[in-house]
C-alpha positions in Angstrom: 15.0 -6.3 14.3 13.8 -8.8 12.2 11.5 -11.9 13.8 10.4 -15.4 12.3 8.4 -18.4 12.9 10.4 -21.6 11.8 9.2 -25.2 11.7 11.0 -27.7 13.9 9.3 -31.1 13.4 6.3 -31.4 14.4 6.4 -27.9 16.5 7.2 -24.3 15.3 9.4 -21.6 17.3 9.4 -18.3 17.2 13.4 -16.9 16.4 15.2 -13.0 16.2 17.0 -13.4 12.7 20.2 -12.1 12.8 22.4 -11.3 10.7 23.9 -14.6 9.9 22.0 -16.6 13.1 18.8 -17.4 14.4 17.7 -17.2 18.3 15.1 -18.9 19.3 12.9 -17.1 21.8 12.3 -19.6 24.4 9.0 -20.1 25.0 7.2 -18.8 21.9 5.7 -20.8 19.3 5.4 -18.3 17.0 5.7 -14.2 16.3 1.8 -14.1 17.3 2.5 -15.9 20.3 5.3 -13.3 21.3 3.0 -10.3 20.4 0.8 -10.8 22.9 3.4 -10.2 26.1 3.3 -6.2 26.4 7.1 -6.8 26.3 7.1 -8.1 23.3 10.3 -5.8 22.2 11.9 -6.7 25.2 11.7 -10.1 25.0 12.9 -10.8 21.3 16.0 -8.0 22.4 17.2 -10.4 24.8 16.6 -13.7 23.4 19.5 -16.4 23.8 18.0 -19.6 23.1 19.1 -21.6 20.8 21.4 -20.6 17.6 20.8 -22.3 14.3 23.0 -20.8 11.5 20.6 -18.8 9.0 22.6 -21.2 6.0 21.3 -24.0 7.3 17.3 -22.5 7.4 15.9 -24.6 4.5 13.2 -22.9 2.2 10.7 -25.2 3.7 11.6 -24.7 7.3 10.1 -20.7 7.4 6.2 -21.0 8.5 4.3 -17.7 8.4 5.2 -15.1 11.1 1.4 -15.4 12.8 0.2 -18.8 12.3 -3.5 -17.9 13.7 -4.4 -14.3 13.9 -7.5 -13.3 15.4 -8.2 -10.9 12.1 -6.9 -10.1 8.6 -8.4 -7.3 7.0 -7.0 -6.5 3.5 -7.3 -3.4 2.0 -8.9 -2.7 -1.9 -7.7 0.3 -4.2 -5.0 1.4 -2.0 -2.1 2.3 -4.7 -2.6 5.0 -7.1 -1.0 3.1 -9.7 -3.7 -0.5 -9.6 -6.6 2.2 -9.0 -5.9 4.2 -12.7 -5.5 0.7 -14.2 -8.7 -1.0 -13.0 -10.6 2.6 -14.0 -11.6 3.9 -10.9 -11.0 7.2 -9.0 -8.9 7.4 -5.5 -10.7 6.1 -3.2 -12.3 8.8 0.5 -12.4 5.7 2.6 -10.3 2.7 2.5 -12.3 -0.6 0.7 -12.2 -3.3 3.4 -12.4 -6.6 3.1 -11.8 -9.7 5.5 -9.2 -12.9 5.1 -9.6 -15.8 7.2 -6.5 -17.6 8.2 -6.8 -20.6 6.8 -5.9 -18.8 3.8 -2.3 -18.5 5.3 1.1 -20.3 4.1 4.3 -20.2 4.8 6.7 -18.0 2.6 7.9 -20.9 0.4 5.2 -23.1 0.2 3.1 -24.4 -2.4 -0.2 -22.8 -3.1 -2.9 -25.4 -3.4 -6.0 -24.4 -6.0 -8.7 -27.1 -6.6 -9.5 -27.1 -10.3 -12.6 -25.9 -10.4 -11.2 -22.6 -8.8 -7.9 -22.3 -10.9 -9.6 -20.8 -14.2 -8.5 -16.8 -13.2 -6.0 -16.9 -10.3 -4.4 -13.6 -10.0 -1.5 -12.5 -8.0 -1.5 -9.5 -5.3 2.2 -8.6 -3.8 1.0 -6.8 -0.7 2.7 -5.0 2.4 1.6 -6.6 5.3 0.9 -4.7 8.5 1.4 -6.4 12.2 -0.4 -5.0 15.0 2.0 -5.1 18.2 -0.2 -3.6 20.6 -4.5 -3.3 21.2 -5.4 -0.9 18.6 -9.0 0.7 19.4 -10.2 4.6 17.8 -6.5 5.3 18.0 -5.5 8.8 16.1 -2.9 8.1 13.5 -0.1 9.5 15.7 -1.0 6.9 18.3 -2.0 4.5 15.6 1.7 4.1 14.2 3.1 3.1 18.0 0.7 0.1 17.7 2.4 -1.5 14.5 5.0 -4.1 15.3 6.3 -4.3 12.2 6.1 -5.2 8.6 6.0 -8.7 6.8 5.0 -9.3 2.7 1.7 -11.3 1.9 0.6 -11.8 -1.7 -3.4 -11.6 -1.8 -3.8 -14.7 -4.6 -7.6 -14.1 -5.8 -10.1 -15.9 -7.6 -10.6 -13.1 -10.1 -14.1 -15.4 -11.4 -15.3 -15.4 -7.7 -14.7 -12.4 -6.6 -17.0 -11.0 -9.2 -19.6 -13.6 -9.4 -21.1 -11.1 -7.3 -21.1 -7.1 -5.9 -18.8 -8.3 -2.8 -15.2 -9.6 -3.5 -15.1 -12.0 -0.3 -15.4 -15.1 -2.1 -12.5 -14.6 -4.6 -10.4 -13.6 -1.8 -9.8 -16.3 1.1 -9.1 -19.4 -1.0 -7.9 -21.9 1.7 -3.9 -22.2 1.7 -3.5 -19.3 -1.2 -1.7 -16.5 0.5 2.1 -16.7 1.1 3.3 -14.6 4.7 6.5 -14.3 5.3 9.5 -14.7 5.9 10.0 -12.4 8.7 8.6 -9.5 10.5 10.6 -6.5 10.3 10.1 -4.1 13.1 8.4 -0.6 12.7 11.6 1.1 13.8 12.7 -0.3 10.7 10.8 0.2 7.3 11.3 2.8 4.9 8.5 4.6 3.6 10.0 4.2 0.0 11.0 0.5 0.0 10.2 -1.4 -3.1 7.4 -3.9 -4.1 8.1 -6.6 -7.0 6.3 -9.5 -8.2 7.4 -11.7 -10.8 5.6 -14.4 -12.6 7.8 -17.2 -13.6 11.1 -14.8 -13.7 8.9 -11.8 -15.2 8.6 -8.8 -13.6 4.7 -8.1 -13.3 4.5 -5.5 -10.7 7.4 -3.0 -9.4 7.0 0.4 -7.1 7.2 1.9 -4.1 5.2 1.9 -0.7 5.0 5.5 -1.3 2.4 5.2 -4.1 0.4 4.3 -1.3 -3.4 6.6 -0.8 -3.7 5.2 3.0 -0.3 4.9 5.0 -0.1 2.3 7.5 -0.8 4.4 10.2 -3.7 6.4 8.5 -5.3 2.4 7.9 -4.7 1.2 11.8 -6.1 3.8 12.9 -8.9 4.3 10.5 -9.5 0.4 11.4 -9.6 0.9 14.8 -12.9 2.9 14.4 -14.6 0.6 13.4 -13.2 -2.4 15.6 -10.5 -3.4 17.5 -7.1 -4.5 16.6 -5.1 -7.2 19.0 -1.8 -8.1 19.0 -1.1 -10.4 16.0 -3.7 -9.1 13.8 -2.2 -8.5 9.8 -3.2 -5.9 7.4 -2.5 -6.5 4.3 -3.0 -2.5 2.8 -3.3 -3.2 -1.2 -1.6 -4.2 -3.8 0.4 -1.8 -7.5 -0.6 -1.7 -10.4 0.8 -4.9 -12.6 -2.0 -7.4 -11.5 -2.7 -10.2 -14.4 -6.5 -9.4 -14.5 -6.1 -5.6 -16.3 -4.1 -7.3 -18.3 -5.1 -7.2 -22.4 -5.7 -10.0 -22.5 -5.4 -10.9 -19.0 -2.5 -13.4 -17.5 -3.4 -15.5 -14.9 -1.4 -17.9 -12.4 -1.5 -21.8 -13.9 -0.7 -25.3 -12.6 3.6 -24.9 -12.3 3.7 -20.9 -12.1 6.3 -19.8 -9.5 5.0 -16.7 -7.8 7.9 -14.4 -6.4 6.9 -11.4 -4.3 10.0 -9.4 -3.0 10.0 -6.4 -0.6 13.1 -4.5 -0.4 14.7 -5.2 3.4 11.9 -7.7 4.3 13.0 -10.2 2.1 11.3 -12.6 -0.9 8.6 -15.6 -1.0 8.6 -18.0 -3.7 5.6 -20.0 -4.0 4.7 -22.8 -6.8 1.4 -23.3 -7.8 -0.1 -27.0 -7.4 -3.4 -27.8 -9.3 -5.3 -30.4 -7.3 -8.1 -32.6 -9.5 
């Protein structure tokens, strides 16, 4: 099952995509909003609001799944692949680090960089882990019933910030930088293989599989959940390949007019322009 937050005006609703349809799910505003009932499952299942034809879903009318969750904690060094090309050995413990949500667009929308912080902007494609249930010192069997589902969110950083000093948090939450979207794909769902691609104006900077992963999903809600606790909504976005612009020799970085595309196979594809403000 695949569910969305679209924008309807002023409003946003939250919707079960189908395969050529969408259903609104009265009452929801958005995916987060619909998380939070126990039900949740239930509820999208038997949706029958109203239908909107998925050709007529503009680019601009998909918002991100979970407008305002309560936490976003990204993950560091997570694929074997980015870990050998930034020099470093595979990682005990998973390297947290925190988003906030302003950081969040939709999956089409523009990201917005001030000038003074567009001098080393680096792209990210990132699986992006939904909590569906409260997640607290779960094991990683019981971890992996708390996942909703799986989204794509590309982790544009501030290469420059992040290592003006030891911690990466500054280079990390840039206010509207990080494309969610376009739907949530239910656990039941993803494929442990699926692809990751990122292209930089048409070329291909990152490819693999979710497999390359050190930490599974499960293995980083419930690692997580030691530590705090997890509520319905919450994202975790668990690392990003190899193919980043910044190991690059020399590196490649994200200027005013680059179109970022970040595609997961059976999720779906984002397409973001880049817009330097003065």
């Amino acid at each position: 099952m695949k569910l969305a937050t679209l924008r309807t005006g002023d409003t946003t609703i939250a919707v079960r995509v189908d395969d050529d349809v969408c259903v609104e799910i009265s009452g929801m505003a958005d995916v987060g909003a619909l998380l939070r009932h126990a039900d949740w499952r239930s509820i999208a299942e038997a949706a029958d609001g109203a239908v909107t034809p998925l050709d007529s879903v503009g680019p601009d009318d998909w918002d991100a799944p979970v407008l305002q969750p309560s936490k976003i904690v990204c993950v560091g060094l997570n694929y074997r692949n980015h870990i050998l090309e930034m020099g470093r050995e595979l990682p005990e413990y998973p390297t947290l680090f925190a988003k906030y949500p302003e950081a969040l667009i939709g999956p089409n929308d523009p990201i917005l960089v001030p000038e003074y912080a567009s001098h080393a902007l680096d792209w990210e494609g990132e699986l992006a882990i939904v909590i569906g249930s409260t997640a607290r010192r779960l094991s990683v069997d019981e971890a992996e019933g708390a996942i909703a589902g799986y989204s794509i969110l590309n982790d544009v950083t501030m290469r420059d910030y992040q290592y003006r000093t030891p911690e990466w948090f500054q280079g990390k939450t840039l206010e509207r930088s990080s494309p969610f979207g376009p739907v949530l794909v239910t656990g039941d769902e993803y494929l442990v293989d699926t692809e990751l691609r990122t292209e930089v104006d048409g070329d291909v900077v990152q490819r693999t599989t979710t497999d390359d992963l050190v930490f599974d999903p499960a293995t980083l809600v419930s690692y997580i959940s030691q530590i705090f606790t997890l509520n319905p909504g919450d994202v975790i976005a668990s690392g990003t390949p190899g193919g980043v612009g910044h190991a690059r020799k020399p590196p490649r970085y994200l200027v005013d007019g680059s179109v970022l595309t970040t595609v997961i196979e059976g999720i779906g594809t984002m397409r973001n322009a880049v817009i330097v403000e003065d």
